[in-house]
N, CA and C atoms as a LAMMPS dump frame, in Angstrom:
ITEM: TIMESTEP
0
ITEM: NUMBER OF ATOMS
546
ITEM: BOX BOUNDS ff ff ff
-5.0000000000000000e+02 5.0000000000000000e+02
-5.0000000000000000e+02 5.0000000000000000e+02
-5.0000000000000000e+02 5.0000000000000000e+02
ITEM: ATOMS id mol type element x y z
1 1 1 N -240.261 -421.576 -386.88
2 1 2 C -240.593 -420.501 -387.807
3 1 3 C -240.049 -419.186 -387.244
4 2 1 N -239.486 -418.125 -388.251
5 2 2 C -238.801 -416.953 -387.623
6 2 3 C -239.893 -416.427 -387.176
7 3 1 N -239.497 -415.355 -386.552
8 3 2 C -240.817 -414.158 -385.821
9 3 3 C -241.104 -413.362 -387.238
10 4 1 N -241.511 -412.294 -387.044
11 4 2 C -242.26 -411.275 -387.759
12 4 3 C -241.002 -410.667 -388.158
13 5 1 N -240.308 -410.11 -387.039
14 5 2 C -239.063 -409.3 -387.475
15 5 3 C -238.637 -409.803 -387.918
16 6 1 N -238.165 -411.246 -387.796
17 6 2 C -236.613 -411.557 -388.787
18 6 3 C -237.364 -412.065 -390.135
19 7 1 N -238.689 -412.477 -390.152
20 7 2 C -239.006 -412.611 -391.852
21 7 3 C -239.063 -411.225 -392.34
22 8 1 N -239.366 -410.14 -391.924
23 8 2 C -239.309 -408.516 -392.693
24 8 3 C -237.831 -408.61 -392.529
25 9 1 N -236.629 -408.736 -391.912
26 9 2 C -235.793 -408.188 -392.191
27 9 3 C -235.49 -409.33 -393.539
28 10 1 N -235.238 -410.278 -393.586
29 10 2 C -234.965 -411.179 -394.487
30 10 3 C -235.726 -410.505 -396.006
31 11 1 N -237.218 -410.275 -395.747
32 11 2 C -237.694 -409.434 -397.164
33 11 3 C -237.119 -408.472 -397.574
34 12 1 N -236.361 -407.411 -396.115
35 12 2 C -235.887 -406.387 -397.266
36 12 3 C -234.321 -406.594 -397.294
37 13 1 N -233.353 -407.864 -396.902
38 13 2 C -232.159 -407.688 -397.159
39 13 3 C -232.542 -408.644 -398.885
40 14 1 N -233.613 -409.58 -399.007
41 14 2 C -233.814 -410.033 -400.233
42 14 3 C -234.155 -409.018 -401.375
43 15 1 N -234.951 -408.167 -401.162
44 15 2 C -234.974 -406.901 -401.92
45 15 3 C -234.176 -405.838 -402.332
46 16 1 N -233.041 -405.481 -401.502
47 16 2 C -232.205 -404.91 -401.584
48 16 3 C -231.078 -405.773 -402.46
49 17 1 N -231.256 -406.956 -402.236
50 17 2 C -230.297 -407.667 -402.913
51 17 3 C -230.612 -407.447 -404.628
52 18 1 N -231.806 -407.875 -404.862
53 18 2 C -232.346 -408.024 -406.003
54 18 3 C -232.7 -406.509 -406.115
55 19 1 N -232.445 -405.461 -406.016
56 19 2 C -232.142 -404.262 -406.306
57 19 3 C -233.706 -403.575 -407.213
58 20 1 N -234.694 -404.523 -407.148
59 20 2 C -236.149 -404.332 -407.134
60 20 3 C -236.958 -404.095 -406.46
61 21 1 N -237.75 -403.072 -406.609
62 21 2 C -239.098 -402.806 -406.068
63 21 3 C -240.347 -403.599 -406.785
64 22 1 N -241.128 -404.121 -406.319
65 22 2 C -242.156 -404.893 -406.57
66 22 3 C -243.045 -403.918 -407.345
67 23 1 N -244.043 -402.637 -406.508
68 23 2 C -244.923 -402.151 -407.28
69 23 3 C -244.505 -400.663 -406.55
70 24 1 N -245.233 -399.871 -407.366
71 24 2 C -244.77 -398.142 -406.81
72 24 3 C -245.719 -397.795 -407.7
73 25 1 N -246.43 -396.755 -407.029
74 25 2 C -247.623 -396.194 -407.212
75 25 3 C -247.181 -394.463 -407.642
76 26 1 N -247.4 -394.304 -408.463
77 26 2 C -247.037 -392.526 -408.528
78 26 3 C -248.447 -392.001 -408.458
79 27 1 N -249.084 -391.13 -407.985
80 27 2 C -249.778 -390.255 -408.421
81 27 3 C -249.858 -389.325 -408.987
82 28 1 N -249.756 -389.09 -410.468
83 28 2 C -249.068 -388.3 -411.546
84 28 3 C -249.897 -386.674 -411.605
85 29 1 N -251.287 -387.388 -411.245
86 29 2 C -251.951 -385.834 -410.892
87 29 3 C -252.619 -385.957 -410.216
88 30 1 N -253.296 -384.549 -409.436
89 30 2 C -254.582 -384.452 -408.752
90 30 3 C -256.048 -383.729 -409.785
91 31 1 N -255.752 -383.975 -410.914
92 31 2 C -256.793 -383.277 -412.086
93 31 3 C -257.344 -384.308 -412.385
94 32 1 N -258.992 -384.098 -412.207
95 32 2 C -260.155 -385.086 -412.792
96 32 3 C -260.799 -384.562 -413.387
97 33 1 N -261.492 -385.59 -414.116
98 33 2 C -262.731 -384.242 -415.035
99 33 3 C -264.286 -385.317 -414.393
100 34 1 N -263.839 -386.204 -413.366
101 34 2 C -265.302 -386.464 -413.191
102 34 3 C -265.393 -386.047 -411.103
103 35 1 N -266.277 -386.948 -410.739
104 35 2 C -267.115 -385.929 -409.664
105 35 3 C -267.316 -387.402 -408.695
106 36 1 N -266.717 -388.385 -408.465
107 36 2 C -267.088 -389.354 -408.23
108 36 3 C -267.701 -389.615 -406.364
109 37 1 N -268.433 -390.376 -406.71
110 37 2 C -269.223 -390.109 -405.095
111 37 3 C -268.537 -391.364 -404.146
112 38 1 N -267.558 -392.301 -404.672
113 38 2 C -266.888 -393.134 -403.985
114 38 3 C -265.614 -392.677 -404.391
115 39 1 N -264.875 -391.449 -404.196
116 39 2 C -263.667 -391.551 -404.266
117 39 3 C -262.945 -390.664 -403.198
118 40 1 N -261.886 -391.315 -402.652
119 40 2 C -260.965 -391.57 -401.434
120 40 3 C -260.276 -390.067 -401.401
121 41 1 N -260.05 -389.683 -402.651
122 41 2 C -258.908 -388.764 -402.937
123 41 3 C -260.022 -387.237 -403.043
124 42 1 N -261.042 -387.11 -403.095
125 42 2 C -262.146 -386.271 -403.606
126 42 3 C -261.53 -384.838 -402.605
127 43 1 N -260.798 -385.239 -401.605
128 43 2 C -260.272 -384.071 -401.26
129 43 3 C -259.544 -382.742 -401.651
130 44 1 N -258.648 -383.597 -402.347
131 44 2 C -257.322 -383.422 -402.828
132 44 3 C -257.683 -382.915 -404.095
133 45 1 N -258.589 -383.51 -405.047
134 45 2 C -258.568 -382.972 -406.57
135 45 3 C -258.275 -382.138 -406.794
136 46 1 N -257.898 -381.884 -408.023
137 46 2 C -257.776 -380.217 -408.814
138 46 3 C -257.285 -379.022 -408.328
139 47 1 N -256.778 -379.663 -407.502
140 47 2 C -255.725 -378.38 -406.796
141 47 3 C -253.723 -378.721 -407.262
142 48 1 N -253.319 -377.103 -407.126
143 48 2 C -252.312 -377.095 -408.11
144 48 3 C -251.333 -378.006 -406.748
145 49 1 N -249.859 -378.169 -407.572
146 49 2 C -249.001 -378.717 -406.639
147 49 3 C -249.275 -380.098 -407.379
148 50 1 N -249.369 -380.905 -408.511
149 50 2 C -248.371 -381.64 -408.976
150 50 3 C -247.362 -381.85 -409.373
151 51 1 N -246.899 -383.113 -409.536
152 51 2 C -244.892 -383.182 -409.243
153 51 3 C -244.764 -382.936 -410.903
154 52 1 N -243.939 -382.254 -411.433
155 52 2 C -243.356 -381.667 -412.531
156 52 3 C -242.774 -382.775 -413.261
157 53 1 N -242.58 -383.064 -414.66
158 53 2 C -241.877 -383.97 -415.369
159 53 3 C -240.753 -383.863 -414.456
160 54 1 N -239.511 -382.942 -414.441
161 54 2 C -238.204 -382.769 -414.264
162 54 3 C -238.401 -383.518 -412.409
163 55 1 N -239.437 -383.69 -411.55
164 55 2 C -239.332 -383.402 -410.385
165 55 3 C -239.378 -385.218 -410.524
166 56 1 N -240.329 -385.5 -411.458
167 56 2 C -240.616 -387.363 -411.52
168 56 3 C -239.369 -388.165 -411.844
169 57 1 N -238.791 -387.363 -412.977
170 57 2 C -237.341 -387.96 -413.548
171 57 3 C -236.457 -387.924 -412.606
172 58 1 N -236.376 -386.931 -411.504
173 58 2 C -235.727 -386.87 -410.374
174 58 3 C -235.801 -388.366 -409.689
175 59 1 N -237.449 -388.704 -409.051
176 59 2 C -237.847 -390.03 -408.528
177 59 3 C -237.051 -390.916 -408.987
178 60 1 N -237.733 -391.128 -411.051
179 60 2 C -236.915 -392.086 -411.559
180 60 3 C -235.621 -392.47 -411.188
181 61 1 N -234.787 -391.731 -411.326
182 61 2 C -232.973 -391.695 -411.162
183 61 3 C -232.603 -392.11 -409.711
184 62 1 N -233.856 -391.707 -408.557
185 62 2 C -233.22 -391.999 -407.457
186 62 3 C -234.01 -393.33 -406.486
187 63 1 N -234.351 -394.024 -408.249
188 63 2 C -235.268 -395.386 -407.834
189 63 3 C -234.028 -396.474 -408.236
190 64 1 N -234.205 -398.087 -407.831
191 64 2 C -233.688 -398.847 -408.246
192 64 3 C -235.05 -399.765 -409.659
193 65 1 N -234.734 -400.753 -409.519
194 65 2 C -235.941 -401.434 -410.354
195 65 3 C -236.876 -401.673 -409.919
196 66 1 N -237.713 -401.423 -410.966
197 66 2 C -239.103 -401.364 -410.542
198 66 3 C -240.108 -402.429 -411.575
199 67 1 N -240.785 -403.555 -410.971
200 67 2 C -241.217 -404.157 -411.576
201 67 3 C -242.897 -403.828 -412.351
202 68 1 N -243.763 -403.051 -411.253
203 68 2 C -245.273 -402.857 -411.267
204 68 3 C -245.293 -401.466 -410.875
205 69 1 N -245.475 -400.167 -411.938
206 69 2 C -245.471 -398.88 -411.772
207 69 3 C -247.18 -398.759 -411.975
208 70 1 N -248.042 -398.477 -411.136
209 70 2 C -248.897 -397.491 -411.259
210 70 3 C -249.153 -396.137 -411.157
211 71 1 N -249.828 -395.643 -412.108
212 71 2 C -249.556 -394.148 -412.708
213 71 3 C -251.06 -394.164 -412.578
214 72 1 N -251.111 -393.277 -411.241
215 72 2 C -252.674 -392.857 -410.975
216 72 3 C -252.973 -391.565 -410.618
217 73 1 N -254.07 -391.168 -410.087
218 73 2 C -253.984 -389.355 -409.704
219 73 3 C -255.566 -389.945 -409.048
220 74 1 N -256.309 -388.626 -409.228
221 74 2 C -256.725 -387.853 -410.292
222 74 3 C -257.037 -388.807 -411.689
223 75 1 N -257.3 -388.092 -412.423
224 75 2 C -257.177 -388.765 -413.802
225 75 3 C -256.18 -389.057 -414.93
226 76 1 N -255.52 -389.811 -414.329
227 76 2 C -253.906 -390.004 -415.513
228 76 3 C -253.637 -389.537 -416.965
229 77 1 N -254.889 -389.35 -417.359
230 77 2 C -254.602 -389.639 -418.691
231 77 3 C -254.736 -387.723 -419.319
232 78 1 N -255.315 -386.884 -418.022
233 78 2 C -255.403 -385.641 -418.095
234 78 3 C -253.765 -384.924 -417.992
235 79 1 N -253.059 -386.19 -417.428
236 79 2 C -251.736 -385.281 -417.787
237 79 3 C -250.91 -385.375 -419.258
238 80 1 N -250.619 -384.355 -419.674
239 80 2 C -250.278 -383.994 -421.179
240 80 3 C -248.88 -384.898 -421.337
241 81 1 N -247.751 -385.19 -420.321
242 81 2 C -246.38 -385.813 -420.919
243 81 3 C -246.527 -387.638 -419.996
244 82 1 N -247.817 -387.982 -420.133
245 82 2 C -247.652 -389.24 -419.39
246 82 3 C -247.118 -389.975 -419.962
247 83 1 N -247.413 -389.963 -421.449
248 83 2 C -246.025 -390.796 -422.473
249 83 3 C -245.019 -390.575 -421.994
250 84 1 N -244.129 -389.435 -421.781
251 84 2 C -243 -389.277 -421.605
252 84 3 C -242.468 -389.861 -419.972
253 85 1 N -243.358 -389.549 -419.193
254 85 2 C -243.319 -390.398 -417.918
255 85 3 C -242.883 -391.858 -418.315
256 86 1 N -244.047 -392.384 -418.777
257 86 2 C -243.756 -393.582 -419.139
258 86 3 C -242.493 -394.186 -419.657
259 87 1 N -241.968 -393.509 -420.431
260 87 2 C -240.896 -393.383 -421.355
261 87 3 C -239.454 -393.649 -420.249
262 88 1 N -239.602 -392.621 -419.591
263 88 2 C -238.656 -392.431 -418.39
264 88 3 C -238.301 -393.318 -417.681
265 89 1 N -239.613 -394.109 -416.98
266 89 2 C -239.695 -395.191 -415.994
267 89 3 C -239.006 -396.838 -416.257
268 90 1 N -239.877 -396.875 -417.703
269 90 2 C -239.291 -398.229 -418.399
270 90 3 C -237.922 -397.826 -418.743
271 91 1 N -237.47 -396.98 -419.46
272 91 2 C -235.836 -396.657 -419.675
273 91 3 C -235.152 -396.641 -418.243
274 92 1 N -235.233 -396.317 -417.294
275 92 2 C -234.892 -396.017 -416.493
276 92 3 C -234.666 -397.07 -415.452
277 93 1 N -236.062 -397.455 -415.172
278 93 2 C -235.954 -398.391 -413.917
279 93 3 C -236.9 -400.023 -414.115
280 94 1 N -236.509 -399.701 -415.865
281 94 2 C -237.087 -401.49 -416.075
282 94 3 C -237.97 -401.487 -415.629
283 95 1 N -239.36 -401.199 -415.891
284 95 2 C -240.479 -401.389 -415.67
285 95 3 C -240.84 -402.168 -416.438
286 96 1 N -241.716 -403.504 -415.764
287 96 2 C -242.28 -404.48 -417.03
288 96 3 C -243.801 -404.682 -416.987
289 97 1 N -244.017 -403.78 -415.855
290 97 2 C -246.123 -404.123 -416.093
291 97 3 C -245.66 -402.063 -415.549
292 98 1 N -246.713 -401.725 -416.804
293 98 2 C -247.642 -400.528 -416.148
294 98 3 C -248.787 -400.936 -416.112
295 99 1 N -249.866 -400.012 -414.666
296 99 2 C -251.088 -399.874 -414.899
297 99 3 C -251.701 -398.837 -414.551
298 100 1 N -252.769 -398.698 -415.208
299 100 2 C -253.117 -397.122 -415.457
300 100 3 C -254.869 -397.359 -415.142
301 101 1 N -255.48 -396.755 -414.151
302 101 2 C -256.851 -396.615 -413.633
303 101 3 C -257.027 -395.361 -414.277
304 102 1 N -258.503 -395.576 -415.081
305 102 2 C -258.806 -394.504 -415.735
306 102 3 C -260.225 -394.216 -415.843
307 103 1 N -261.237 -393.227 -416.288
308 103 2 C -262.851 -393.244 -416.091
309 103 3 C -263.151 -393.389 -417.687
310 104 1 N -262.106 -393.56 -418.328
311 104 2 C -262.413 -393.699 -419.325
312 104 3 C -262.932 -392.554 -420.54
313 105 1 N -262.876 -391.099 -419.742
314 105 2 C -263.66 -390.202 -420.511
315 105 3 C -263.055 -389.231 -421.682
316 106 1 N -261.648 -389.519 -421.463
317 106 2 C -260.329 -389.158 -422.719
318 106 3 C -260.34 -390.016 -423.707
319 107 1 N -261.394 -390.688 -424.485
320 107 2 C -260.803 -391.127 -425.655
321 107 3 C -259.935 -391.153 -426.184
322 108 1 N -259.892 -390.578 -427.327
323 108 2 C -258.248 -389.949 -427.863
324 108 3 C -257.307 -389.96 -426.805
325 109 1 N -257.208 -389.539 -426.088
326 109 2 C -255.295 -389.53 -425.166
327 109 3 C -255.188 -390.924 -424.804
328 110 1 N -256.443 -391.563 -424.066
329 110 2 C -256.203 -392.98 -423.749
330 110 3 C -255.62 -393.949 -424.625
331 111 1 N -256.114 -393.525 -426.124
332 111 2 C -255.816 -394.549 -427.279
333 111 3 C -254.589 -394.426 -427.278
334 112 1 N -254.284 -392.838 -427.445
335 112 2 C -252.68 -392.859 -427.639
336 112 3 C -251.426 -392.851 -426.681
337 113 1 N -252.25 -393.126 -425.664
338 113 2 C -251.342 -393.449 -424.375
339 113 3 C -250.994 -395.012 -424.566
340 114 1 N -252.341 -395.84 -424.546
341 114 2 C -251.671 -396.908 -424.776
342 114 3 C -251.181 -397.516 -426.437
343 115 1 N -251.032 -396.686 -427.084
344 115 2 C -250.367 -397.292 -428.579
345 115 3 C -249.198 -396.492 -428.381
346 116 1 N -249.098 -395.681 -427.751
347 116 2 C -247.226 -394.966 -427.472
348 116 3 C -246.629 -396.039 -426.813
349 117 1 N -247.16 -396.485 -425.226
350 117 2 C -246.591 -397.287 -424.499
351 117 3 C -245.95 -398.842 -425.068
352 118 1 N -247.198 -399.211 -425.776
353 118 2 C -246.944 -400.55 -426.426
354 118 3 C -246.404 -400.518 -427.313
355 119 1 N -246.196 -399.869 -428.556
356 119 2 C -245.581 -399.481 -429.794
357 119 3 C -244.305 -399.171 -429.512
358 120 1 N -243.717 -398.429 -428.638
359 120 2 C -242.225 -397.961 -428.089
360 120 3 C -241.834 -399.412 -427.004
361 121 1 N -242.447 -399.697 -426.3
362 121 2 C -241.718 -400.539 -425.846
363 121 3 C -241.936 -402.119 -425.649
364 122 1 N -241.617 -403.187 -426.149
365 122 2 C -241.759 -404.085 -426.681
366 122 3 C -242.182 -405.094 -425.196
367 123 1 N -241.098 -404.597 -423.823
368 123 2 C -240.866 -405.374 -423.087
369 123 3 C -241.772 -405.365 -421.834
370 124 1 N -242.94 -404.577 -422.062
371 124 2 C -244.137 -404.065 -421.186
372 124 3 C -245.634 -404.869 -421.77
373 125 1 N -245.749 -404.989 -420.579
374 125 2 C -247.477 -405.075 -420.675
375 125 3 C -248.03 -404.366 -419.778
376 126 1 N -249.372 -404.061 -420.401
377 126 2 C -250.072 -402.7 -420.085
378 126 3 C -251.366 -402.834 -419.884
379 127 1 N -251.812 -402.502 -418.159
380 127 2 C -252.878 -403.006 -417.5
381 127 3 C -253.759 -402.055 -417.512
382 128 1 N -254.777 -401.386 -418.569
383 128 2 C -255.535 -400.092 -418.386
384 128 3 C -257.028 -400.881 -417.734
385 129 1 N -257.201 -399.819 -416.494
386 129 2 C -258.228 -400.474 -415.772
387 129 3 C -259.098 -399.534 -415.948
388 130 1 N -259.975 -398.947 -416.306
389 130 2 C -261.32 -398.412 -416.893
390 130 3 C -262.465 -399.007 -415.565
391 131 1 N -263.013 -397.884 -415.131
392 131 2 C -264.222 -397.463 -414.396
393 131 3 C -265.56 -397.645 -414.355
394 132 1 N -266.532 -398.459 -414.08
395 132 2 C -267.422 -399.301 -414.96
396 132 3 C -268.405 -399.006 -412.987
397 133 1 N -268.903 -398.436 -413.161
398 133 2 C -269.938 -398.662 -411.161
399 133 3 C -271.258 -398.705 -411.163
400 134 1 N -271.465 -399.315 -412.242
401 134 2 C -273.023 -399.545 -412.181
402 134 3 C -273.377 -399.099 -414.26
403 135 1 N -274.601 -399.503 -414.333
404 135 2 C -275.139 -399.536 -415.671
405 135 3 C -275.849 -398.496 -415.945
406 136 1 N -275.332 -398.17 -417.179
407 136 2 C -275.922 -396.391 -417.034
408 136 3 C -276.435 -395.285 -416.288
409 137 1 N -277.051 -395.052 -416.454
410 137 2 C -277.334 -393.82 -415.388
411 137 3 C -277.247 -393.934 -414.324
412 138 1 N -276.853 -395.356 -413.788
413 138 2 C -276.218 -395.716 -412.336
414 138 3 C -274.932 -395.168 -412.712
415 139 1 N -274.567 -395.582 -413.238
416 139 2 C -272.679 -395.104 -413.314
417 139 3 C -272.31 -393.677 -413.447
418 140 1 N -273.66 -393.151 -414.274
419 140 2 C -273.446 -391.679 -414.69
420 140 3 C -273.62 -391.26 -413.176
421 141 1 N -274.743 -391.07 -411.855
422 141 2 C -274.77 -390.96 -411.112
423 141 3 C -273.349 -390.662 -409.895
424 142 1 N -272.669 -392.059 -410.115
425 142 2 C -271.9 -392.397 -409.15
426 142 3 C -270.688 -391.685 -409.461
427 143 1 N -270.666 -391.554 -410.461
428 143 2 C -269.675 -390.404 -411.375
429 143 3 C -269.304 -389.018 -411.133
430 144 1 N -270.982 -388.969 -411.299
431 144 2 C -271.032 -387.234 -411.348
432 144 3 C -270.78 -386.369 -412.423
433 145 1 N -270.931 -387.376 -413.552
434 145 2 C -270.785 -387.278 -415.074
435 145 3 C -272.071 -387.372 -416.004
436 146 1 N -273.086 -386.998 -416.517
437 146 2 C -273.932 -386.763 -417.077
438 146 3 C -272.932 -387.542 -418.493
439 147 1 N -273.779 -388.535 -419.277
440 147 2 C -272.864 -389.197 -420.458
441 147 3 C -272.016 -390.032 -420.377
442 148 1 N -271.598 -390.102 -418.928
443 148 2 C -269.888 -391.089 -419.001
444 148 3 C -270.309 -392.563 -419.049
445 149 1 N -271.264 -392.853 -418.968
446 149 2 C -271.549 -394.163 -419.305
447 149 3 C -271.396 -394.688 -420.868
448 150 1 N -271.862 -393.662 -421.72
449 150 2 C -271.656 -394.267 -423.24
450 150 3 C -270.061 -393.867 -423.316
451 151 1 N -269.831 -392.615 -422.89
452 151 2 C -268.103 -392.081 -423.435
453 151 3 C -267.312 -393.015 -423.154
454 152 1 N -267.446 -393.769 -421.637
455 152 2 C -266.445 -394.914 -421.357
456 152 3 C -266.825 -395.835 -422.512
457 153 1 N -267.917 -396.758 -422.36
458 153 2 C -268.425 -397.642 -423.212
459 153 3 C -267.417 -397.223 -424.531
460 154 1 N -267.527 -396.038 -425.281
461 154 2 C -267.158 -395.777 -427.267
462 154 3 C -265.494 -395.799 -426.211
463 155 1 N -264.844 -395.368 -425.615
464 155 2 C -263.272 -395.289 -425.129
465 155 3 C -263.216 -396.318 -425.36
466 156 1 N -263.441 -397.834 -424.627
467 156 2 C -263.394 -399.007 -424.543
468 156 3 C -263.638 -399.927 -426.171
469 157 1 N -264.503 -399.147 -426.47
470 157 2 C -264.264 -400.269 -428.078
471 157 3 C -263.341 -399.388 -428.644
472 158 1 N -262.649 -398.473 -428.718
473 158 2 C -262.124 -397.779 -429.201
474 158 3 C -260.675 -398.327 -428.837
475 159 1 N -260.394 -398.829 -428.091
476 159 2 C -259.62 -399.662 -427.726
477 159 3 C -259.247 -401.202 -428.366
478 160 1 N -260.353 -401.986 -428.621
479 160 2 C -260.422 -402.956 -429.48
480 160 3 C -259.405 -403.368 -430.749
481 161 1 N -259.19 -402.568 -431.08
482 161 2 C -258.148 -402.609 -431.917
483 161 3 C -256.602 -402.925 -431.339
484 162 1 N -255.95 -402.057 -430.292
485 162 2 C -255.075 -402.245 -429.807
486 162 3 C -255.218 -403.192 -428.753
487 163 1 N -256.166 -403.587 -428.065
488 163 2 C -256.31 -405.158 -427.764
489 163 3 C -256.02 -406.391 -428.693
490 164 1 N -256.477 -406.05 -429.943
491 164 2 C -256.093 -407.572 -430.441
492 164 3 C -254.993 -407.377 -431.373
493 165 1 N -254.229 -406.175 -431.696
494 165 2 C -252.606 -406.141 -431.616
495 165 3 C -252.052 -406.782 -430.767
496 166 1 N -251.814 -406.045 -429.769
497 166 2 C -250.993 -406.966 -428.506
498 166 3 C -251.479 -407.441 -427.635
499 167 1 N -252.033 -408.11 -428.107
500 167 2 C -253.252 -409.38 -427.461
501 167 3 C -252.635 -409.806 -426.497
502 168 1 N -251.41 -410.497 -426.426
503 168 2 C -250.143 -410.904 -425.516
504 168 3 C -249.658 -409.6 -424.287
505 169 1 N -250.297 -408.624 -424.331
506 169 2 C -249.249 -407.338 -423.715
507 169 3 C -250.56 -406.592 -423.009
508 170 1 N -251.622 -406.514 -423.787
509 170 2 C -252.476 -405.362 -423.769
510 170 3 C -253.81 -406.318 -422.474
511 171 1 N -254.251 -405.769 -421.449
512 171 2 C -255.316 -406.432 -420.385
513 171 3 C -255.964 -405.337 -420.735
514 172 1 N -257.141 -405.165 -421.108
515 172 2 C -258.061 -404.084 -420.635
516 172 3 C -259.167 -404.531 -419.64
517 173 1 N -259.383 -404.008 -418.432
518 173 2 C -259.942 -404.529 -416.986
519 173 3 C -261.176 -403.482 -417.088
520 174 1 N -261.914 -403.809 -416.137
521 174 2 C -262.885 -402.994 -415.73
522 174 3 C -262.716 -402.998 -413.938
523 175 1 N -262.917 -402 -413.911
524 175 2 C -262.709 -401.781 -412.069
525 175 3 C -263.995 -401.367 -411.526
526 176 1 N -264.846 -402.103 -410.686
527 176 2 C -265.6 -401.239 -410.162
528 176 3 C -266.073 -401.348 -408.341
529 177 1 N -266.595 -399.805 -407.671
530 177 2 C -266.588 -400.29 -406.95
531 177 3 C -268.228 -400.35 -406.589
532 178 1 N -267.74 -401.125 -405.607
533 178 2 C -269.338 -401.953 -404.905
534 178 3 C -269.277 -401.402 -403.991
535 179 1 N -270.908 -400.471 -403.834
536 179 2 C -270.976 -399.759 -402.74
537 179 3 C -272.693 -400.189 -402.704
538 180 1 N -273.234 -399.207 -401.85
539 180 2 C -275.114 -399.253 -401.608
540 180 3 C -275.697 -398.443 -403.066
541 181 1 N -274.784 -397.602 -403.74
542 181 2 C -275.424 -396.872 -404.613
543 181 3 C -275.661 -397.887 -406.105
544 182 1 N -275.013 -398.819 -406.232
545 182 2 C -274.845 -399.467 -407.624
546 182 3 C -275.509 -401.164 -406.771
């Protein structure tokens, strides 16, 4: 059996060959609108210094293919041209799974994030993972959201519809994490 080194070098002369990246994570923003008491990034929030459409399209162009783009922050769905991100990535660098972690508390943009994504591009499926850490006022808690337990809940059937459109394309997940508080 090779060592360590020569199976990594073998992964990335195979990767380079096949001119694909497996998964790539963008963090599209640092803007949340919730308060969460298990989150990693709680540092960082809401402070200015996200990467600009023109600065991402930059990324795009100086990516090869990309199979698994996650588009996370912050709260993804708080950025206003994530369609157009989107837009970029799959045109660009063949993207065939997005997934998008979300708290669920954008109704409206979420819907139309994922009926832009799926509706424009035929050759994607689209992994929206929605925030779920306990049952009501546990979740509202862990949040730091007063309400986000029903708002996710009405986001999520609100969704229903474009689930059983592209029943074939469309996963809607629930993510949660397991901590002492839930």
């Amino acid at each position: 059996m090779p060592s360590k080194a020569v199976q990594l070098v073998q992964l990335l002369r195979s990767t380079r060959r096949e001119k694909r990246l497996g998964t790539v994570i963008l963090f599209v923003t640092s803007r949340c609108n919730a308060f969460c008491k298990t989150c990693f990034y709680h540092e960082e929030l809401n402070r200015p210094g996200d990467m600009t459409f023109e600065q991402l399209e930059k990324v795009s162009r100086s990516m090869p293919r990309i199979t698994d783009l996650w588009l996370s922050g912050g709260e993804p769905m708080l950025r206003r041209d994530l369609t157009e991100i989107i837009d970029t990535f799959v045109a660009g660098n063949g993207v065939t799974r997005i997934i998008i972690p979300t708290n669920g508390l954008v109704k409206t943009r979420t819907f139309e994030v994922v009926s832009h994504a799926l509706g424009q591009h035929q050759e994607i499926d689209l992994y929206l993972n929605i925030a779920l850490d306990g049952y009501g006022k546990t979740h509202d808690r862990i949040r730091g959201v007063p309400g986000n337990w029903e708002k996710t809940l009405d986001c999520i059937e609100s969704l229903y519809p474009l689930k059983e459109k592209y029943a074939d394309r469309f996963r809607l997940n629930v993510n949660t994490v397991v901590c002492a508080e839930n």
